[in-house]
Biopython code that builds the backbone (N, CA, C, O; Angstrom):
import numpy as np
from Bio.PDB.StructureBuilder import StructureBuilder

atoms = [
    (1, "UNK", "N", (0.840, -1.170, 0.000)),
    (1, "UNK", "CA", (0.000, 0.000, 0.000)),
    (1, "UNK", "C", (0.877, 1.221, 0.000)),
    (1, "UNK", "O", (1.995, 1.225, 0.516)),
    (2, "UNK", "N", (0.328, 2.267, -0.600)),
    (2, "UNK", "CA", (1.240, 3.656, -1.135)),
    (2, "UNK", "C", (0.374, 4.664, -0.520)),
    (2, "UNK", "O", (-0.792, 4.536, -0.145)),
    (3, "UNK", "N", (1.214, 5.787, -0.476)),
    (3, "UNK", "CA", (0.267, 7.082, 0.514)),
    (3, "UNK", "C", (-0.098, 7.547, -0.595)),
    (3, "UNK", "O", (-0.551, 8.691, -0.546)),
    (4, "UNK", "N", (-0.029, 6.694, -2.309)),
    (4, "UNK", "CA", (-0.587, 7.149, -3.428)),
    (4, "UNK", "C", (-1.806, 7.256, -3.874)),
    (4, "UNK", "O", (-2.351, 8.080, -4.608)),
    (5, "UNK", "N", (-2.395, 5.718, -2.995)),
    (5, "UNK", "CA", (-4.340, 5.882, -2.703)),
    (5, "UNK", "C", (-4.358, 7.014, -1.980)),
    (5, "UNK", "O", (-5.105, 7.761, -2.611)),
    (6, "UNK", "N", (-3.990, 7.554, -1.068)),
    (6, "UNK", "CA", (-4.327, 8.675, 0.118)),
    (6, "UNK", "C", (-4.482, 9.862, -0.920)),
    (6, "UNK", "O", (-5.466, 10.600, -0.872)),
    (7, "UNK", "N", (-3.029, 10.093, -2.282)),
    (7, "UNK", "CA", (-3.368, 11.819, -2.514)),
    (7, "UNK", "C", (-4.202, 11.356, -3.596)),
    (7, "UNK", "O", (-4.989, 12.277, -3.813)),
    (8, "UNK", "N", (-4.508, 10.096, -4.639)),
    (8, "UNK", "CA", (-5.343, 10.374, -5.218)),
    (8, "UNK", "C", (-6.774, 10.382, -4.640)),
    (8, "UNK", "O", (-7.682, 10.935, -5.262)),
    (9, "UNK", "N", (-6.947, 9.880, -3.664)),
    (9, "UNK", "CA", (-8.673, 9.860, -2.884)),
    (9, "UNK", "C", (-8.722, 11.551, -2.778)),
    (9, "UNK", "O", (-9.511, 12.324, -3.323)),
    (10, "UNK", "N", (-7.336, 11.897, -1.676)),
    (10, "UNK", "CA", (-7.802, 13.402, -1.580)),
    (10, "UNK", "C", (-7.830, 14.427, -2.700)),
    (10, "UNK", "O", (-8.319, 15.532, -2.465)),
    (11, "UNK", "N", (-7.359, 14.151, -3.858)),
    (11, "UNK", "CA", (-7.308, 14.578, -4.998)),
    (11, "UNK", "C", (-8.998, 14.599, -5.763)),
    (11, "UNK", "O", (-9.407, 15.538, -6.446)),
    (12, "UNK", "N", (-9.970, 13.068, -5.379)),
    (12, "UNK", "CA", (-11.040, 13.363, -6.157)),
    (12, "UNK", "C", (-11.788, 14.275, -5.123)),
    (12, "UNK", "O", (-12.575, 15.173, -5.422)),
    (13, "UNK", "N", (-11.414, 13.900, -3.857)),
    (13, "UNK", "CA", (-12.531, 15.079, -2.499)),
    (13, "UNK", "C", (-12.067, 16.232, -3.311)),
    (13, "UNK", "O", (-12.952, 16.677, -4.041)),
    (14, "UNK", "N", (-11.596, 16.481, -3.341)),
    (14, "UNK", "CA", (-10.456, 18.077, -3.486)),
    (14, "UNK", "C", (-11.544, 19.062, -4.854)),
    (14, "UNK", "O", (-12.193, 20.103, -4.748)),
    (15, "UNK", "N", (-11.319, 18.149, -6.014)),
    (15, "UNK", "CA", (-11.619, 17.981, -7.120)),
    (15, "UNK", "C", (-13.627, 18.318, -7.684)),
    (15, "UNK", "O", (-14.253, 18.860, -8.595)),
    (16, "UNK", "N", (-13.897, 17.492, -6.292)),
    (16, "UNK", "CA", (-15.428, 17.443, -6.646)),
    (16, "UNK", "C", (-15.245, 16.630, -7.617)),
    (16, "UNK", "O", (-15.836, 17.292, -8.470)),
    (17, "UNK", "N", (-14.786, 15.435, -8.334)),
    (17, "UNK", "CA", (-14.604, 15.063, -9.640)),
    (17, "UNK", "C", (-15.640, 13.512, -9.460)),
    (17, "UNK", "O", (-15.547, 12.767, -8.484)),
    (18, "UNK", "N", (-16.144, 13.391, -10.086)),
    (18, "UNK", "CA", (-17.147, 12.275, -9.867)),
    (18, "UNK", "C", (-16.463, 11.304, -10.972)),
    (18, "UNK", "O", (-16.070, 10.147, -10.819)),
    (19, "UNK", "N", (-16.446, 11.893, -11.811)),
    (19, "UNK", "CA", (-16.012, 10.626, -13.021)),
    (19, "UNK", "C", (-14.529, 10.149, -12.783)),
    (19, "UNK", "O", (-14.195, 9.255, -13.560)),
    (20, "UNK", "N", (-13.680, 10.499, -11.990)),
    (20, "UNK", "CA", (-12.676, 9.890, -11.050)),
    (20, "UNK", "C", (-13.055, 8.878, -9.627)),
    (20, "UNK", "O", (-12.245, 8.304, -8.897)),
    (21, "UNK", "N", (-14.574, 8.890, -9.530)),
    (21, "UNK", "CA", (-15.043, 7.882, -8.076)),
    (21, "UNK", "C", (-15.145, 6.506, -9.333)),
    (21, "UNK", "O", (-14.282, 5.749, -8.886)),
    (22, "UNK", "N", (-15.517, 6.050, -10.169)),
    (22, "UNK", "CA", (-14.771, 4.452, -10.524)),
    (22, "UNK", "C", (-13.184, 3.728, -10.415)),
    (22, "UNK", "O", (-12.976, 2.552, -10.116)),
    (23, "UNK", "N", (-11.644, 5.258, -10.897)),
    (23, "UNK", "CA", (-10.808, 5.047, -10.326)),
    (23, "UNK", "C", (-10.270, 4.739, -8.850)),
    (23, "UNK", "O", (-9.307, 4.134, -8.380)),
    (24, "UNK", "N", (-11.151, 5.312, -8.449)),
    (24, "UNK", "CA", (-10.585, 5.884, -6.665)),
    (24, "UNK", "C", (-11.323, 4.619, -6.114)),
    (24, "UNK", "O", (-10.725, 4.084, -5.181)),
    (25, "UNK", "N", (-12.638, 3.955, -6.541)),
    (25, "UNK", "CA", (-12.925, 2.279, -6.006)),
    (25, "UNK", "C", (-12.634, 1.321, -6.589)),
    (25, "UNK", "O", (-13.099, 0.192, -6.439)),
    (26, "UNK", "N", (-11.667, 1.745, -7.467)),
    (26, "UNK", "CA", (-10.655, 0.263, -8.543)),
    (26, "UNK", "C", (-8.905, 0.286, -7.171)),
    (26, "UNK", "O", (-8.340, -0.742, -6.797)),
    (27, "UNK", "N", (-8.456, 1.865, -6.715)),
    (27, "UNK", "CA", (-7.617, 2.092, -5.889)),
    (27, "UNK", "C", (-7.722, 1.348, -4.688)),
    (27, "UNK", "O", (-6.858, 0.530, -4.371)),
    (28, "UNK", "N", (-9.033, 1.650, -3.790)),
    (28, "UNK", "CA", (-9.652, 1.039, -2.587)),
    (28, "UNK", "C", (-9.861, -0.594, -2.859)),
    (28, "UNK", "O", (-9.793, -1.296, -1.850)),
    (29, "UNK", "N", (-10.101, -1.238, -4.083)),
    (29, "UNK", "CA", (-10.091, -2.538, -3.827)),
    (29, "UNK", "C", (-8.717, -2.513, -4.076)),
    (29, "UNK", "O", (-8.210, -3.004, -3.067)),
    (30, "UNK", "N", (-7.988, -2.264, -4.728)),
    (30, "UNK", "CA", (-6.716, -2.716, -4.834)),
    (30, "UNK", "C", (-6.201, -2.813, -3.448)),
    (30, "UNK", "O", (-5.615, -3.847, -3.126)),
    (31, "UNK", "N", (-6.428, -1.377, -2.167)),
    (31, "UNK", "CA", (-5.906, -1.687, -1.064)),
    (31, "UNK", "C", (-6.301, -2.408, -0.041)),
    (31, "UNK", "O", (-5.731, -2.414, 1.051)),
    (32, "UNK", "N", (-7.589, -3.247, -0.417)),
    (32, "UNK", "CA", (-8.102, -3.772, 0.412)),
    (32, "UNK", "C", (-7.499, -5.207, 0.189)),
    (32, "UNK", "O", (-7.036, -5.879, 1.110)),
    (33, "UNK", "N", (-7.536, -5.499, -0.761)),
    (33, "UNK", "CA", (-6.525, -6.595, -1.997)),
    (33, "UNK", "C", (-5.523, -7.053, -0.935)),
    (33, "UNK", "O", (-5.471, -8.112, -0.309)),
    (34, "UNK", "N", (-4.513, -5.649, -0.894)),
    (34, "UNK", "CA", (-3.315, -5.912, -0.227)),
    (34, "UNK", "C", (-3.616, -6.227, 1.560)),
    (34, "UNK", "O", (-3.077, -7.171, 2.138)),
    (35, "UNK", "N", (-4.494, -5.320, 2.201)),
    (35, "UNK", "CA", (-5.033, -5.456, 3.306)),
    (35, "UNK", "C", (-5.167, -7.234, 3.719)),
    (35, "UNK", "O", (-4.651, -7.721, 4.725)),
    (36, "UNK", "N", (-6.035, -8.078, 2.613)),
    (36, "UNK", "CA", (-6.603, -9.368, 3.020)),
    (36, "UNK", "C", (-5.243, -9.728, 2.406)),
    (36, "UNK", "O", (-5.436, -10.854, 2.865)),
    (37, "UNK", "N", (-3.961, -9.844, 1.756)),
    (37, "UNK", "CA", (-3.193, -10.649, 1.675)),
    (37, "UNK", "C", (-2.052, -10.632, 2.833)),
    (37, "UNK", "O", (-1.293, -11.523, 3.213)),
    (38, "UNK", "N", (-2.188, -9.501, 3.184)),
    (38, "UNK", "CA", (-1.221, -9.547, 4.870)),
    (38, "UNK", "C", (-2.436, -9.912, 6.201)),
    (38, "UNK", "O", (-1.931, -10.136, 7.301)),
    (39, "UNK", "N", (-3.590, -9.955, 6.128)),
    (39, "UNK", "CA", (-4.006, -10.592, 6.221)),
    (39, "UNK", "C", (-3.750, -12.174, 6.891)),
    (39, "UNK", "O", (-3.556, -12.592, 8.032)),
    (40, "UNK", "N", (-3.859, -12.784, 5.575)),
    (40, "UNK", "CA", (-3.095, -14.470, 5.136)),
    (40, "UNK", "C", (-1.775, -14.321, 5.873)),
    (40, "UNK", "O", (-1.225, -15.336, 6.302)),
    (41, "UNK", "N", (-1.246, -13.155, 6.042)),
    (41, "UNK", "CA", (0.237, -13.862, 6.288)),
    (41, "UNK", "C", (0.734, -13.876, 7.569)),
    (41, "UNK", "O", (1.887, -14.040, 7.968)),
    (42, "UNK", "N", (-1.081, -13.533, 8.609)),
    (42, "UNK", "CA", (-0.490, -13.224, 9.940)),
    (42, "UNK", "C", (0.004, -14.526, 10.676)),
    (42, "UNK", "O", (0.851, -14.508, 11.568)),
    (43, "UNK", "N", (-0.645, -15.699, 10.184)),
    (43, "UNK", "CA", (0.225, -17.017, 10.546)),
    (43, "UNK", "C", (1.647, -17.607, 10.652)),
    (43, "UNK", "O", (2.401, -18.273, 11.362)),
    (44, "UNK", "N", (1.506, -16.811, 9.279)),
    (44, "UNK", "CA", (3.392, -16.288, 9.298)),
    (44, "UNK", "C", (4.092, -15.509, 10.508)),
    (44, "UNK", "O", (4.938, -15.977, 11.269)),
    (45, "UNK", "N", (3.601, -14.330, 10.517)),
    (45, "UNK", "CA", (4.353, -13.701, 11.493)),
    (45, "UNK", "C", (3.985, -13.816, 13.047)),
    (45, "UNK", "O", (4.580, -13.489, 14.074)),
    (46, "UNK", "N", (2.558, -14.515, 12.742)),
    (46, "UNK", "CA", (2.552, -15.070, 15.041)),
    (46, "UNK", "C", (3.693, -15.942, 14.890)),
    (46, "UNK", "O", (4.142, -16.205, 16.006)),
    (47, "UNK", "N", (4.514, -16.644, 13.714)),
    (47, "UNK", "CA", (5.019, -17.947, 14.188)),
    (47, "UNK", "C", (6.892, -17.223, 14.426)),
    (47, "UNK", "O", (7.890, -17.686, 14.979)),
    (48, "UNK", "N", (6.651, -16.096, 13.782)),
    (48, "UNK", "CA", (7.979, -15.399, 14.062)),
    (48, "UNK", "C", (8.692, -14.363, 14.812)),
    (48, "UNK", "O", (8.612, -13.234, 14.330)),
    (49, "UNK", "N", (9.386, -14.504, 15.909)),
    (49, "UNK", "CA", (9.795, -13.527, 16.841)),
    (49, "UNK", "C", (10.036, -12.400, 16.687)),
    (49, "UNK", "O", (10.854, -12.204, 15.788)),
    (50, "UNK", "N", (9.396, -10.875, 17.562)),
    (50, "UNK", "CA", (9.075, -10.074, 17.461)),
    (50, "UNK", "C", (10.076, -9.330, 16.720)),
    (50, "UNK", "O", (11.176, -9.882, 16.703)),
    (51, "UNK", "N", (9.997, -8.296, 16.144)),
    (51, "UNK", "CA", (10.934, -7.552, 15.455)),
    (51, "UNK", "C", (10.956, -5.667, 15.077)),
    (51, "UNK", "O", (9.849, -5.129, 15.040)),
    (52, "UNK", "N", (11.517, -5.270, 14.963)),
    (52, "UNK", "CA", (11.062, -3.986, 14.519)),
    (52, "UNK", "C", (11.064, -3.045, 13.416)),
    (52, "UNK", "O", (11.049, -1.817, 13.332)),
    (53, "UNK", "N", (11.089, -4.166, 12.464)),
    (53, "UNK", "CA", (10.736, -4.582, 11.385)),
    (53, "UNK", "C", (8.851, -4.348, 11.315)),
    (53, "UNK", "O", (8.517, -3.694, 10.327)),
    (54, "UNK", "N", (8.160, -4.615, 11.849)),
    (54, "UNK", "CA", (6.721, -5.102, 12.166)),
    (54, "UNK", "C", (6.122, -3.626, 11.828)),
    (54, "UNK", "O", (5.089, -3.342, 11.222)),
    (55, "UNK", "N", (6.997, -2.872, 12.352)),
    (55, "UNK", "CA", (6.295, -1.229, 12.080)),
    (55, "UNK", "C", (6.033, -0.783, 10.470)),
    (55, "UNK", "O", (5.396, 0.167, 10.014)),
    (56, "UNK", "N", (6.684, -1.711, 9.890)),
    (56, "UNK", "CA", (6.594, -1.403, 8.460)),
    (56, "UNK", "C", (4.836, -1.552, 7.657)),
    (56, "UNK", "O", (4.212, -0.996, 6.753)),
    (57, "UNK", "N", (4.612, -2.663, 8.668)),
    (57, "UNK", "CA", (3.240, -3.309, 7.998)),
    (57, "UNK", "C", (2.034, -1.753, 8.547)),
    (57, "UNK", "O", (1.089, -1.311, 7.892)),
    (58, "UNK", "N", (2.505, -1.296, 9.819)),
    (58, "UNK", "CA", (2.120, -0.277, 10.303)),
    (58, "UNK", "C", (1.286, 0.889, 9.248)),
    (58, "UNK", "O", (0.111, 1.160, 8.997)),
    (59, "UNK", "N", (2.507, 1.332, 8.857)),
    (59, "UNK", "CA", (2.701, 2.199, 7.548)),
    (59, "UNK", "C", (1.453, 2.167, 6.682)),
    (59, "UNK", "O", (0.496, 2.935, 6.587)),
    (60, "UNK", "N", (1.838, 0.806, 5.965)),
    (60, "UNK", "CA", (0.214, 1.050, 4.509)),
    (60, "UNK", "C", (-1.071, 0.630, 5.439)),
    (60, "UNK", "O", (-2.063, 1.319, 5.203)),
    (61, "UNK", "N", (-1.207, -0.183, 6.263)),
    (61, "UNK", "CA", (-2.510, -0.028, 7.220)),
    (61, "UNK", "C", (-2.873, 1.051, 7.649)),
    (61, "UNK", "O", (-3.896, 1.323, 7.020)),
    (62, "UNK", "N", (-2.637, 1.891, 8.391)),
    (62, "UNK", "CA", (-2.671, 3.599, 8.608)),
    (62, "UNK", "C", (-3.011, 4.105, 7.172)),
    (62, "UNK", "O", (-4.181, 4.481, 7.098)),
    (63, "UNK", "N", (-2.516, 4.181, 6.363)),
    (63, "UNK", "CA", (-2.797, 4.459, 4.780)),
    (63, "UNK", "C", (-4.009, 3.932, 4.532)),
    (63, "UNK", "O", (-5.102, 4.496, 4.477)),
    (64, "UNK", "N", (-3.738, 2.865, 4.396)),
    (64, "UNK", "CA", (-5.577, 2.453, 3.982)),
    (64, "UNK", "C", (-6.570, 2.809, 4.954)),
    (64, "UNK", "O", (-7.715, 2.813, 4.502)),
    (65, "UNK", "N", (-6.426, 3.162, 6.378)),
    (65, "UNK", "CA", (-7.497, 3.628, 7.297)),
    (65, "UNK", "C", (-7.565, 4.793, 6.545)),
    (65, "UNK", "O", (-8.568, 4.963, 5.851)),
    (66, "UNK", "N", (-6.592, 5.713, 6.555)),
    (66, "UNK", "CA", (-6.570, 7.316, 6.079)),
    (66, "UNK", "C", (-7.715, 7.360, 4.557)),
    (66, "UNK", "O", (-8.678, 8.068, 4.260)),
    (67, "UNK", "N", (-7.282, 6.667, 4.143)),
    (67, "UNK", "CA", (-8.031, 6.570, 2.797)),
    (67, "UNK", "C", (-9.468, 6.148, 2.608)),
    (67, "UNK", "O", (-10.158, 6.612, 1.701)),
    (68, "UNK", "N", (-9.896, 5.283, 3.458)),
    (68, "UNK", "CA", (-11.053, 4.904, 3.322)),
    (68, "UNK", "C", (-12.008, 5.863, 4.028)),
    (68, "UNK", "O", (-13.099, 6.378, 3.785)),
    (69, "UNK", "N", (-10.824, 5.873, 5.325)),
    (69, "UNK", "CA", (-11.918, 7.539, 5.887)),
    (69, "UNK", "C", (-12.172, 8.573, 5.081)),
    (69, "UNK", "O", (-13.368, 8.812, 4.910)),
    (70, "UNK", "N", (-11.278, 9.366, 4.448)),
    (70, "UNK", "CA", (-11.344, 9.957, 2.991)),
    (70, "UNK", "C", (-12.444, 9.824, 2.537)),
    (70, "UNK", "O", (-13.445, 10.528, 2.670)),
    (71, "UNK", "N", (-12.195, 8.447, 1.710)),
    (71, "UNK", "CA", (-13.106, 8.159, 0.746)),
    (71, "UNK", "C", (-14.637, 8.238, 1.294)),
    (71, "UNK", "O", (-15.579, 8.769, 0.706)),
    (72, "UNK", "N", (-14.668, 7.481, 2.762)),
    (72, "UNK", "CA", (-16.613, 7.332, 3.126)),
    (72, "UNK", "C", (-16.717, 8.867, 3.213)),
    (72, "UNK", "O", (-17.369, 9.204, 2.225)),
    (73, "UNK", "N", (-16.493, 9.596, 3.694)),
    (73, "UNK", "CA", (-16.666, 11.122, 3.592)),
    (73, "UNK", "C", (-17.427, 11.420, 1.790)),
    (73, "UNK", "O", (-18.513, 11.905, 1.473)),
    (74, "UNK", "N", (-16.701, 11.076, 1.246)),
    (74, "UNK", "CA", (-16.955, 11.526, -0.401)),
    (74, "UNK", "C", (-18.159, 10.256, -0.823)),
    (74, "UNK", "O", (-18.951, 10.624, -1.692)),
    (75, "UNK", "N", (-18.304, 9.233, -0.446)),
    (75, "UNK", "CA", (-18.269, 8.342, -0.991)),
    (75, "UNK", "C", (-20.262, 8.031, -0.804)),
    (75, "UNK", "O", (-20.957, 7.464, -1.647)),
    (76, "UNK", "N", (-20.685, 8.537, 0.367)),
    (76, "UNK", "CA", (-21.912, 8.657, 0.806)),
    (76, "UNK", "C", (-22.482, 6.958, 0.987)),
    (76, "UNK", "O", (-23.650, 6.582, 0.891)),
    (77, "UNK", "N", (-21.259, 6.108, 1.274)),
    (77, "UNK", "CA", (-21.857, 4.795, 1.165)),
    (77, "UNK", "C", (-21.792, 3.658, 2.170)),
    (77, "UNK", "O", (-20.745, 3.010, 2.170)),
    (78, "UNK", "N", (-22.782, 3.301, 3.059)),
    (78, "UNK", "CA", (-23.241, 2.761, 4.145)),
    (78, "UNK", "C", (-22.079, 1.742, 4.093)),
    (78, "UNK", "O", (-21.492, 1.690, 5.174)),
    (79, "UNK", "N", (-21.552, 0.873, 3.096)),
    (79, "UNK", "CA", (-20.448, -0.302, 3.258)),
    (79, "UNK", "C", (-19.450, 0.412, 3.090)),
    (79, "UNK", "O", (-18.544, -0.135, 3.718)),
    (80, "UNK", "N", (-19.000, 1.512, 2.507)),
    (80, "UNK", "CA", (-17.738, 1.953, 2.409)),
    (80, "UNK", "C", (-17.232, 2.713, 4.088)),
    (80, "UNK", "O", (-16.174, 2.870, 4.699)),
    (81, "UNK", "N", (-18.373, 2.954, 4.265)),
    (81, "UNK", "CA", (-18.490, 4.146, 5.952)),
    (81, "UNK", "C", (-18.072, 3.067, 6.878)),
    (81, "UNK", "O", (-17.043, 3.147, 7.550)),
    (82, "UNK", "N", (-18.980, 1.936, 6.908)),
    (82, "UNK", "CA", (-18.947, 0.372, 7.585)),
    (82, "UNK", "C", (-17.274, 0.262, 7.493)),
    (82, "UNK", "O", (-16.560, 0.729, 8.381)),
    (83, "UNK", "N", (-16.807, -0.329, 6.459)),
    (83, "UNK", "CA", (-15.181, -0.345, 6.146)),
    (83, "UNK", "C", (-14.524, 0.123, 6.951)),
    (83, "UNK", "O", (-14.081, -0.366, 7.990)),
    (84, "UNK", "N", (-14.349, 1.705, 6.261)),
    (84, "UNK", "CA", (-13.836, 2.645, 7.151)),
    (84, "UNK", "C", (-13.510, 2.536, 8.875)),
    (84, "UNK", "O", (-12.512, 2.688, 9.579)),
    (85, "UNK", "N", (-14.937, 2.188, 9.100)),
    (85, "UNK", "CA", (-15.026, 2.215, 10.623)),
    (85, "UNK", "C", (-14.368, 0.962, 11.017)),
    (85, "UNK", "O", (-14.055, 0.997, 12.207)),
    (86, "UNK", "N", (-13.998, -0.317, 10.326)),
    (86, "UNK", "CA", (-13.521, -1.776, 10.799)),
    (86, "UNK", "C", (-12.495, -1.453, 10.722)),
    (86, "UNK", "O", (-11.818, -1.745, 11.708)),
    (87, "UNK", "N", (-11.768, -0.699, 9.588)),
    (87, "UNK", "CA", (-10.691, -1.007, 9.032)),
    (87, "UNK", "C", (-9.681, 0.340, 10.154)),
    (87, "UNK", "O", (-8.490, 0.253, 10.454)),
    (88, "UNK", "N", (-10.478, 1.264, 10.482)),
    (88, "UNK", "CA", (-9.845, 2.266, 11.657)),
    (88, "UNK", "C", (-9.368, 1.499, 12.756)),
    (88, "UNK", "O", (-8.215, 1.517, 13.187)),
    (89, "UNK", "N", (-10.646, 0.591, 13.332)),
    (89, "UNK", "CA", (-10.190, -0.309, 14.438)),
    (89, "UNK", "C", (-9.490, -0.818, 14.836)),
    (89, "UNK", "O", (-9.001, -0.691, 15.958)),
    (90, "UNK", "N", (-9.018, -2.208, 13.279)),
    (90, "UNK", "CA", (-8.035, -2.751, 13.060)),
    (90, "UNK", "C", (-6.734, -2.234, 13.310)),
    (90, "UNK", "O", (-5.767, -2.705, 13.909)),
    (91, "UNK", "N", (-6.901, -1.298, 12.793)),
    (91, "UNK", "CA", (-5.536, -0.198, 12.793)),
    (91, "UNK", "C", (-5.216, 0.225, 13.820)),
    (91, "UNK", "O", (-4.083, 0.666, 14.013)),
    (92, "UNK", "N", (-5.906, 0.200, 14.493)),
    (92, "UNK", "CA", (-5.744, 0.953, 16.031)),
    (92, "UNK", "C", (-5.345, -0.421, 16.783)),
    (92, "UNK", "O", (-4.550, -0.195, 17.695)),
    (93, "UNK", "N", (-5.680, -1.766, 16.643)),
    (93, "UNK", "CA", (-5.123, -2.171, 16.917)),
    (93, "UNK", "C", (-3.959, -3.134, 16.589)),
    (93, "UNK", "O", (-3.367, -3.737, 17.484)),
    (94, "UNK", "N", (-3.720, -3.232, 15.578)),
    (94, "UNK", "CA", (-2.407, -3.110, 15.257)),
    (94, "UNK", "C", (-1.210, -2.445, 16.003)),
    (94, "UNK", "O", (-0.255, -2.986, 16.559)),
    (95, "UNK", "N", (-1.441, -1.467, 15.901)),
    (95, "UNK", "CA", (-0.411, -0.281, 16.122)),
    (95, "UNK", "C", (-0.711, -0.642, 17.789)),
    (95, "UNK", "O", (0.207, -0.108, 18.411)),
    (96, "UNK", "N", (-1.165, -0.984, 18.255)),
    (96, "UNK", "CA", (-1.308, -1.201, 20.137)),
    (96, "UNK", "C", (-0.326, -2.619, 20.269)),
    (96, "UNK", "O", (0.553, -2.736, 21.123)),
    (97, "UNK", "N", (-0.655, -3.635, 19.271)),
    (97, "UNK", "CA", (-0.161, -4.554, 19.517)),
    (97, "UNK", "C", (1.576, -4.505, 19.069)),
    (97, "UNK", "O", (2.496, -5.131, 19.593)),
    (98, "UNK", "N", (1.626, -3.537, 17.926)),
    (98, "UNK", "CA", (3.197, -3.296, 17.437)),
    (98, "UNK", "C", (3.533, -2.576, 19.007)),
    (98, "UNK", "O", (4.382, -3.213, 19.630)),
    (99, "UNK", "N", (3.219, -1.867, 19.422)),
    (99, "UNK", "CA", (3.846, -0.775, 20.172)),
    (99, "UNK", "C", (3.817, -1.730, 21.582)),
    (99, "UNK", "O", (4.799, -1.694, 22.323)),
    (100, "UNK", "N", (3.169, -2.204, 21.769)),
    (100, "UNK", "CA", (3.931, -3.543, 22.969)),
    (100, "UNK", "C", (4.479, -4.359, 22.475)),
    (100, "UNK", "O", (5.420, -4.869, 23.082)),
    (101, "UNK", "N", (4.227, -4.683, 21.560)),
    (101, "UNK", "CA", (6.275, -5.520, 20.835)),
    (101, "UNK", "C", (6.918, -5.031, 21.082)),
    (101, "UNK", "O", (7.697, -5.401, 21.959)),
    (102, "UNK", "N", (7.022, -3.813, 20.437)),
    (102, "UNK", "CA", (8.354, -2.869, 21.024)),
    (102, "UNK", "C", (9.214, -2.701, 21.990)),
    (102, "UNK", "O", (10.436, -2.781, 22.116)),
    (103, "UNK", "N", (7.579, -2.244, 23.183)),
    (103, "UNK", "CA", (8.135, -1.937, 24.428)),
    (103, "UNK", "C", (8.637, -3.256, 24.930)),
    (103, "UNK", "O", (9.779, -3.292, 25.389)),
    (104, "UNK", "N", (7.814, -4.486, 24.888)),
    (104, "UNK", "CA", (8.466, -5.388, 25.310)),
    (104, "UNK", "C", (10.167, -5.996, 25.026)),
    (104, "UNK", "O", (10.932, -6.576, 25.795)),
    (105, "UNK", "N", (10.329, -5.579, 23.607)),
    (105, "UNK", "CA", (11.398, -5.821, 23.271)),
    (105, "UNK", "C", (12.671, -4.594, 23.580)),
    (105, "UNK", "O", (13.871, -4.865, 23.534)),
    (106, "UNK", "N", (12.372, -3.862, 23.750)),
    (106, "UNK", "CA", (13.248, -2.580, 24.311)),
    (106, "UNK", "C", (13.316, -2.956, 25.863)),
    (106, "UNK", "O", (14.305, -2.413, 26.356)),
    (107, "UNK", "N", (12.682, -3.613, 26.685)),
    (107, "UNK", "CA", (13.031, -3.726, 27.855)),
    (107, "UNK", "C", (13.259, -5.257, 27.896)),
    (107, "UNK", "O", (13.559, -5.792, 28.964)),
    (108, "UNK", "N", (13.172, -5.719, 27.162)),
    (108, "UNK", "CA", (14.240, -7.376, 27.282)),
    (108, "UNK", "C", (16.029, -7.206, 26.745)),
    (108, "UNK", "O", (16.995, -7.843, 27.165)),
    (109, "UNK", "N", (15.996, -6.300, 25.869)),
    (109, "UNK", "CA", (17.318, -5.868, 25.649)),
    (109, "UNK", "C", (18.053, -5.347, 26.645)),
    (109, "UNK", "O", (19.229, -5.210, 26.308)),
    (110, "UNK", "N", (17.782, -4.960, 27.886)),
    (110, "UNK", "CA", (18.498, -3.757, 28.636)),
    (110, "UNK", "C", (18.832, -4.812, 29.769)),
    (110, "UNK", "O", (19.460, -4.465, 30.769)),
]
sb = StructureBuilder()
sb.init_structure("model")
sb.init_model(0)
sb.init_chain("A")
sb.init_seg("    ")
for serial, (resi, resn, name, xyz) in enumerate(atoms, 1):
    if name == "N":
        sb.init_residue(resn, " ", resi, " ")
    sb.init_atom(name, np.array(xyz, "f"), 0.0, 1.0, " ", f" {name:<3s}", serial, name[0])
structure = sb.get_structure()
């Protein structure tokens, strides 16, 4: 995921451009695409010791929250708003669960 969904979403808000909302939900599945394939790979990484590395996945999740919030704003649409609101959550916890990796791992080092 790229902060490239983020300026083109804010690009069609920006825009008022309607005949750019089929691009901007070809963008959003694409990041949702990527969303459900890391997803799949969390089996992978429960099975692998913590790292800080992990913040990376951080990154385009935050992106795709940013974006979809964006987008339900513009988007006027009960499943896209729905999204939005799961996909914020997620994110929030993510980033709770990275950030006690961390801490945990910053105080096993010392």
């Amino acid at each position: 995921m790229s902060s490239a969904l983020v300026v083109e979403i804010f690009d069609v808000i920006n825009a008022d451009a309607t005949a750019s909302m089929p691009f901007t939900y070809a963008l959003m599945g694409y990041a949702l695409f990527i969303f459900v394939s890391i997803t799949f790979a969390l089996k992978w990484l429960k099975e692998q010791s913590f790292a800080p590395g992990y913040w990376a996945y951080t990154f385009g999740i935050a992106t795709l929250s940013q974006g979809l919030s964006l987008f339900a704003l513009k988007a006027n649409d009960s499943v896209v708003t729905g999204l939005a609101l799961l996909i914020f959550c997620l994110t929030n916890i993510l980033i709770v669960i990275v950030t006690i990796g961390s801490v945990k791992l910053a105080l096993k080092s010392k």
